[in-house]
C-alpha positions as CSV (number, residue, x, y, z in Angstrom):
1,X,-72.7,149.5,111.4
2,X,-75.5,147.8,109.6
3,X,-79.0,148.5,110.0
4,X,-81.1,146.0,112.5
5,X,-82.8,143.5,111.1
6,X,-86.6,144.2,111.6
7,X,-89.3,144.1,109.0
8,X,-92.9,144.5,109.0
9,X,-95.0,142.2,106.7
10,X,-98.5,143.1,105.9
11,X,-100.6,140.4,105.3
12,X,-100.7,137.0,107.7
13,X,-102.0,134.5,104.6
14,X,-99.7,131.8,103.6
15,X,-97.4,134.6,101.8
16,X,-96.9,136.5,104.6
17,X,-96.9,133.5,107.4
18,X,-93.7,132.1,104.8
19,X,-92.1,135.1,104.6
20,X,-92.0,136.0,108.3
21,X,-91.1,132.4,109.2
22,X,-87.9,132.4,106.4
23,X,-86.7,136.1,108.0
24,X,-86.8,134.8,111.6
25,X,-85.0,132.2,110.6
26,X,-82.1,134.1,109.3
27,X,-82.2,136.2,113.2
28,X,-84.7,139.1,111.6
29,X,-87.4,140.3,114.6
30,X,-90.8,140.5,112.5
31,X,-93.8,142.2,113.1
32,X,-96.9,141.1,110.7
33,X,-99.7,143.2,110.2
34,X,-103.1,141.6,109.4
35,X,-106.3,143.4,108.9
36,X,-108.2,140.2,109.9
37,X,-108.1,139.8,113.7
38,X,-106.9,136.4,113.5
39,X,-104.0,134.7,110.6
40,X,-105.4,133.3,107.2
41,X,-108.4,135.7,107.2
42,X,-108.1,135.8,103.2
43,X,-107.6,133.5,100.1
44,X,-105.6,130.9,102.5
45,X,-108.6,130.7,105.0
46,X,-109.6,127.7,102.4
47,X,-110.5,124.8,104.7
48,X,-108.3,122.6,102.6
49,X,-105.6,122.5,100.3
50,X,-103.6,120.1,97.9
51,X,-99.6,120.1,97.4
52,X,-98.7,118.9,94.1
53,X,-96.1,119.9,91.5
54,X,-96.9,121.5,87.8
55,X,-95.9,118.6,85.9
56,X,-94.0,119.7,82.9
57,X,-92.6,117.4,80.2
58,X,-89.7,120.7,79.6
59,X,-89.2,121.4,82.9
60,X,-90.0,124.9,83.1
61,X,-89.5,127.4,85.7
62,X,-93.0,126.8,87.4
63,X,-91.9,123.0,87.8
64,X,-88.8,124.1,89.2
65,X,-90.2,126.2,91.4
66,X,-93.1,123.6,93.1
67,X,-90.5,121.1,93.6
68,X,-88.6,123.1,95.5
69,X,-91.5,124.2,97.5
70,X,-93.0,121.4,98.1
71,X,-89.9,120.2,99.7
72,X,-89.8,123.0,102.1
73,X,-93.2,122.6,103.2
74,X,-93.4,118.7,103.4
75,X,-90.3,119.2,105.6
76,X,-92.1,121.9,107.7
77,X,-95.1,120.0,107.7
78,X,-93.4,116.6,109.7
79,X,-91.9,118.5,111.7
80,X,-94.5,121.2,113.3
81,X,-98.0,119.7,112.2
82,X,-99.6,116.4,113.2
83,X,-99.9,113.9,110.4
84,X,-103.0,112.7,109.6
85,X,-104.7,115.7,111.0
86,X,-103.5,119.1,109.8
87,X,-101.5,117.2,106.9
88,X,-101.4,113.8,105.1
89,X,-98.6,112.8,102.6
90,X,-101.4,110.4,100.5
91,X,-100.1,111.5,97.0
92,X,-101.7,112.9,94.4
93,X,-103.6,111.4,91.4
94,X,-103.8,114.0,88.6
95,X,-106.0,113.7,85.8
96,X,-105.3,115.2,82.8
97,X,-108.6,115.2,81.0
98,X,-108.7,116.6,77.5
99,X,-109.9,120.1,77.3
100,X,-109.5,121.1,80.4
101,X,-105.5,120.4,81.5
102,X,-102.9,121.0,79.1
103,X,-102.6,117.1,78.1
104,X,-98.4,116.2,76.6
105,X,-97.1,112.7,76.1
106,X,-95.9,111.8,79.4
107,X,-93.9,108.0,80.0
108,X,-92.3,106.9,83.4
109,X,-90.0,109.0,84.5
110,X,-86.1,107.4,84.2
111,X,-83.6,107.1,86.7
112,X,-81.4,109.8,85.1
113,X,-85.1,112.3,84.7
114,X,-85.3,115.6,86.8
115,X,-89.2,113.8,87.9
116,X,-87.8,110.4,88.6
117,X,-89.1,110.1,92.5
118,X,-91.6,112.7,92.1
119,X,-94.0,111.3,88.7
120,X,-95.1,108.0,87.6
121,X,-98.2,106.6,86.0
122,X,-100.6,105.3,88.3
123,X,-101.1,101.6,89.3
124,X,-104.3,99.7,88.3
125,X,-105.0,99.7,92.1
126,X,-104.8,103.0,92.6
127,X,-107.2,103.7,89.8
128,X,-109.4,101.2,91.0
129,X,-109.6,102.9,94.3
130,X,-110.5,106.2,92.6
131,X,-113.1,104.6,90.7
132,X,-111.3,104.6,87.8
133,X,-111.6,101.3,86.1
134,X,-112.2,101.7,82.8
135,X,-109.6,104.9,82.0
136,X,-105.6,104.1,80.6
137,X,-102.9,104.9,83.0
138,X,-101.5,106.7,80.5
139,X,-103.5,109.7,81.0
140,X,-103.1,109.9,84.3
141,X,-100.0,110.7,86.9
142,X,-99.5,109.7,90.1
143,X,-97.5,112.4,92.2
144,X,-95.9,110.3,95.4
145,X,-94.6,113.6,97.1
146,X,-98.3,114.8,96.8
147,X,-99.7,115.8,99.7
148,X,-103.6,117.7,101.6
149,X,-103.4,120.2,104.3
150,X,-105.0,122.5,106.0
151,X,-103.8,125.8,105.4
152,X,-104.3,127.6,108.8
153,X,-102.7,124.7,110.8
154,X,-99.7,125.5,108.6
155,X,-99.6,129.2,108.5
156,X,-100.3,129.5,112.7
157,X,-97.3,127.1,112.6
158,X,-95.1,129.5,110.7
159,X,-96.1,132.2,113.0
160,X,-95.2,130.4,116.1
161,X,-92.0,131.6,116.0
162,X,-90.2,133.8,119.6
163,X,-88.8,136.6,117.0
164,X,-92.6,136.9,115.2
165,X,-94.8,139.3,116.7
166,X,-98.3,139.2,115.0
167,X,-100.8,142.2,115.5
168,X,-104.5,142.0,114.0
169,X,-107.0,144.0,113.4
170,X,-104.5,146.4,111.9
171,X,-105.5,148.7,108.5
172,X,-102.4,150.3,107.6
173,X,-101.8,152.3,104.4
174,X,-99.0,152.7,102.8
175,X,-98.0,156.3,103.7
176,X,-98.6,155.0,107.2
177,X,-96.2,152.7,107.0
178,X,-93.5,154.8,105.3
179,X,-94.0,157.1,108.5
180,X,-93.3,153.8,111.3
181,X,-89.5,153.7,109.4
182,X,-89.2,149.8,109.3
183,X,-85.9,149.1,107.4
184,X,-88.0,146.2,105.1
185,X,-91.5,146.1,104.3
186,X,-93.3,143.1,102.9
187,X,-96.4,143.8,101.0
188,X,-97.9,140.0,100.9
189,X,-101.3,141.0,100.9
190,X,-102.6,139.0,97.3
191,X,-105.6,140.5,95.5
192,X,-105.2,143.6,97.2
193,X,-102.2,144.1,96.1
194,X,-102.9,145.9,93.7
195,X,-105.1,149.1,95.7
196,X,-101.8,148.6,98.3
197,X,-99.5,150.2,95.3
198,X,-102.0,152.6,94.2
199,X,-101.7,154.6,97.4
200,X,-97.6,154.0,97.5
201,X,-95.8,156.5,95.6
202,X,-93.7,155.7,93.1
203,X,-94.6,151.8,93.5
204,X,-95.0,149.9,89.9
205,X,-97.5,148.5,88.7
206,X,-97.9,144.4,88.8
207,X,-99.4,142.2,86.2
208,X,-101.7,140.8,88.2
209,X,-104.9,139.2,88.0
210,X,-107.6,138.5,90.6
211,X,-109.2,135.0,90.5
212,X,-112.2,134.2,93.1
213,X,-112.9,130.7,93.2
214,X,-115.4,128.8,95.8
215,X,-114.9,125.4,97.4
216,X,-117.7,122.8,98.4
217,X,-117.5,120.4,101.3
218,X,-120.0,118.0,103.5
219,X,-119.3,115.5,106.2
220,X,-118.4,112.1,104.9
221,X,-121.0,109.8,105.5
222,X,-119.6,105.8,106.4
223,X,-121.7,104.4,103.2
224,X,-119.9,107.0,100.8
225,X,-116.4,105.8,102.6
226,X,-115.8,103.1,99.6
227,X,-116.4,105.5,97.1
228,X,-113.5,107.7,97.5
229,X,-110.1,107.3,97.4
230,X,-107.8,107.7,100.2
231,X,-105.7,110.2,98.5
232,X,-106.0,113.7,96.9
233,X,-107.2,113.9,93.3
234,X,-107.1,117.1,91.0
235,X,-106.9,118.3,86.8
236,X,-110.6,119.4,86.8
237,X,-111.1,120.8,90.1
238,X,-110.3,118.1,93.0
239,X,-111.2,116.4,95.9
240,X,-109.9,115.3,99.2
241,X,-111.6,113.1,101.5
242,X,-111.3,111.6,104.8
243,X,-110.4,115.0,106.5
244,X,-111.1,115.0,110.0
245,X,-112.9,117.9,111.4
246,X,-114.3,118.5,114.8
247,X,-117.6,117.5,113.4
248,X,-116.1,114.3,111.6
249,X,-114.6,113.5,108.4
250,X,-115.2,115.7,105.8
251,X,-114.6,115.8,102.1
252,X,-113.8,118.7,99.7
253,X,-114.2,119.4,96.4
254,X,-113.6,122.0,93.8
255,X,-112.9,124.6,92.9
256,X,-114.1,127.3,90.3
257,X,-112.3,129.7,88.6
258,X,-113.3,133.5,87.9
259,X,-110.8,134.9,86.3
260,X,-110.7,138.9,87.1
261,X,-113.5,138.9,89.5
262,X,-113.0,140.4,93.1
263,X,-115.7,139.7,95.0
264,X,-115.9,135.9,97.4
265,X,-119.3,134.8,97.7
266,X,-120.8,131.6,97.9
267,X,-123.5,130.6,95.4
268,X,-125.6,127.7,94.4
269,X,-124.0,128.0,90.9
270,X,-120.4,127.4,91.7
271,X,-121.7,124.4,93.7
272,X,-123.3,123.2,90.4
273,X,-120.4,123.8,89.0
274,X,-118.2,122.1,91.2
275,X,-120.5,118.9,90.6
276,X,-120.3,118.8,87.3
277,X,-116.3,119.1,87.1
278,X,-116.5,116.1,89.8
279,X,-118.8,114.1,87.9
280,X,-115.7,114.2,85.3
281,X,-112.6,114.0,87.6
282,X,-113.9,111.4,89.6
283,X,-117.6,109.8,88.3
284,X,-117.8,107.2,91.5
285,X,-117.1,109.9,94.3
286,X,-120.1,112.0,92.4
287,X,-122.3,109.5,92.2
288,X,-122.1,108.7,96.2
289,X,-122.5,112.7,96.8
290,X,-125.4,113.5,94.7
291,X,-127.9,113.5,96.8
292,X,-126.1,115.3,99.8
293,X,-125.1,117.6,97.3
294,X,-128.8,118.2,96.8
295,X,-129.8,118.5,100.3
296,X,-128.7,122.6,101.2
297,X,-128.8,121.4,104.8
298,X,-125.5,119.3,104.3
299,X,-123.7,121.0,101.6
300,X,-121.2,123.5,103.2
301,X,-119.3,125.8,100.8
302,X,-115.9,128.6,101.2
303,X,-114.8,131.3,98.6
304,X,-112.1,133.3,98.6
305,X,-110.2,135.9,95.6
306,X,-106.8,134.6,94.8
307,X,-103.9,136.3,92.7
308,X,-102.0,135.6,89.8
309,X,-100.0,136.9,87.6
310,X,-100.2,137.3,83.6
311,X,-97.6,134.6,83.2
312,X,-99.0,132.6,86.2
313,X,-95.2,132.7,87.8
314,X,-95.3,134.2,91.7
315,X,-93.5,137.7,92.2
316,X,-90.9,137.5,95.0
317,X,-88.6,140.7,95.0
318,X,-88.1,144.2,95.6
319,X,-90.3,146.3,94.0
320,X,-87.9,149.1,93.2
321,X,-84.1,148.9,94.3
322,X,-83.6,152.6,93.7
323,X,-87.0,154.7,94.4
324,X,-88.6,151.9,97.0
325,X,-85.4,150.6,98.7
326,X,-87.2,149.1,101.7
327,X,-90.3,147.5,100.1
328,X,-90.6,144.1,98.6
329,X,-93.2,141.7,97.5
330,X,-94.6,138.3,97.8
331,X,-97.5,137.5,96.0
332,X,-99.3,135.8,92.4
333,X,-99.2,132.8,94.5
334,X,-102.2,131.4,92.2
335,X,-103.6,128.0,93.0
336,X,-100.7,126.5,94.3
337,X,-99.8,129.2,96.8
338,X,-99.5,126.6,99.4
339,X,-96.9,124.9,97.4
340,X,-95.3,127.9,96.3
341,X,-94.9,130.0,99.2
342,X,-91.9,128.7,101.4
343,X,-89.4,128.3,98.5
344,X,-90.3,131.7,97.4
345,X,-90.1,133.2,100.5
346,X,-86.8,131.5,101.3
347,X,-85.6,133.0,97.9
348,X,-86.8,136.5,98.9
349,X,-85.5,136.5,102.7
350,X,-82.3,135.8,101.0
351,X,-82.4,138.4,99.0
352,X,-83.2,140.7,101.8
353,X,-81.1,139.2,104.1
354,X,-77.9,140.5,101.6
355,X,-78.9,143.9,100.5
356,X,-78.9,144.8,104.1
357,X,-75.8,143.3,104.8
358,X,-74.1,145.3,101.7
């Protein structure tokens, strides 16, 4: 007789939400541990957040990967959220400025290319509505399948779900887990991954890398409404605008990037900083913010410690077949963990789905 089919996953971010939703799919019954009291009390309690792919002239596994995702969640997404309010397919403009994205030749994608659908250069409207006038087409893409959403209006959707049984508020450690006897455990608990293993014996260790990074965001204002575009922008930091909010439209921008640090706080340097990579990305949209930006009254902010890995590809699989049968991972997520994190997850509930059936 084979084993039931329950698993406990720590961690109720976008990893964990994904990995609970793909298992009770497949008939698993799920329990998901938080230490938050609530879902998406960690890096994915960002107030927004942009699906795009990694645009790759070689197609490399990253690409691969964020196509595949962002499949899974923009088919998730029309069916469970409520367009134009937890999600809006606008496409993505991404600017590859020198010096700060990884810049290749790029032409329009052919009918017989892998991107063909997916990339294009933009349209001289397009880059007019950005602001964009006086920059070539040719430096920037236009990503059709792109997409903003708010990331707890996805992950509450992925726990909604009669076979998922969420419990908050819980601080388990790993020897306390051992002891409950689950037949699968899924450690998707990002940065702390890493302090998770030390206390699980004979768990290896994972190349990865903390990142805390802090978001800015006001309410739109009806005179600034010209001045941004009606679609998600990123390559130096981004912006999304025209988010409604129970206060009003809101936009968003940023965000940093501190590589290795652990601790989310909220400071008026990031803000700086996060104005001076929009004064590059999208000049127009600065100008029309700069004095709200100024004003500490109107200028909200959100920081959060992501993970990564030393190659910046996610880590979905078990973390040792022979001394750890019953533990597995999701996590190095990155930036584009809300991309990511349903294909991956699919991928590992799989997995997990066959060795127990062997």
């Amino acid at each position: 007789m084979s084993a039931p089919r329950h698993c406990l996953v720590v961690g109720a971010g976008v990893a964990g939400a994904a990995i609970a939703s793909a298992l009770a799919d497949k008939g698993w019954q799920v329990d998901v541990a938080e230490q938050a009291h609530a879902p998406a009390g960690g890096a994915t309690g960002v107030p927004i957040g942009v699906l795009s792919c990694h645009v790759s002239v070689d197609d490399n596994p990253l690409s691969k990967l964020t196509r595949e995702g962002l499949l899974k969640v923009r088919s998730f997404a029309q069916a469970h959220l409520v367009k134009g309010h937890d999600w809006l397919d606008c496409g993505v403009l991404e600017r590859r400025l020198d010096g700060h994205t990884k810049k290749k030749t790029w032409t329009p994608a052919e009918s017989d290319s892998v991107w063909h659908g997916w990339v294009q250069t933009p349209t001289d409207l397009q880059l007019a509505q950005a602001g964009l006038k006086q920059v070539s087409a040719d430096e920037q893409l236009w990503q059709a399948q792109g997409a903003w959403i708010k990331p707890l209006s996805l992950i509450q959707a992925m726990l909604d779900h009669p076979s998922i049984h969420f419990q908050g508020g819980q601080s388990l450690k790993a020897t306390e887990i051992q002891a409950l006897g689950y037949p699968a455990v899924v450690l998707a608990v990002g940065a702390h991954t890493s302090d998770f293993l030390a206390d699980l014996p004979h768990a290896p260790e994972l190349p990865l890398v903390p990142v805390a990074g802090q978001i800015s965001w006001g309410l739109q204002e009806a005179a600034q409404t010209p001045a941004f575009p009606t679609f998600a922008v990123n390559g130096y930091g981004g912006f999304v605008s025209h988010v409604p909010t129970p206060q009003g439209l809101a936009w968003y921008s940023g965000a940093t990037f501190h590589r290795g640090q652990t601790q989310a706080e909220v400071t008026v340097q990031d803000h700086s900083e996060n104005f001076l990579k929009l004064q590059q990305l999208l000049p127009q949209a600065a100008q029309a913010l700069q004095s709200q930006w100024q004003t500490p009254n109107q200028l909200q902010g959100w920081s959060g410690v992501r993970c990564t890995s030393i190659n910046r590809m996610p880590i979905a699989r078990a973390l040792d077949p022979v001394k750890l049968p019953a533990w597995y991972v999701l996590t190095a997520l990155g930036s584009r963990g809300l991309t990511l994190a349903m294909g991956c997850a699919e991928r590992l509930a799989s997995e997990m789905d066959q060795r127990l059936m062997d």
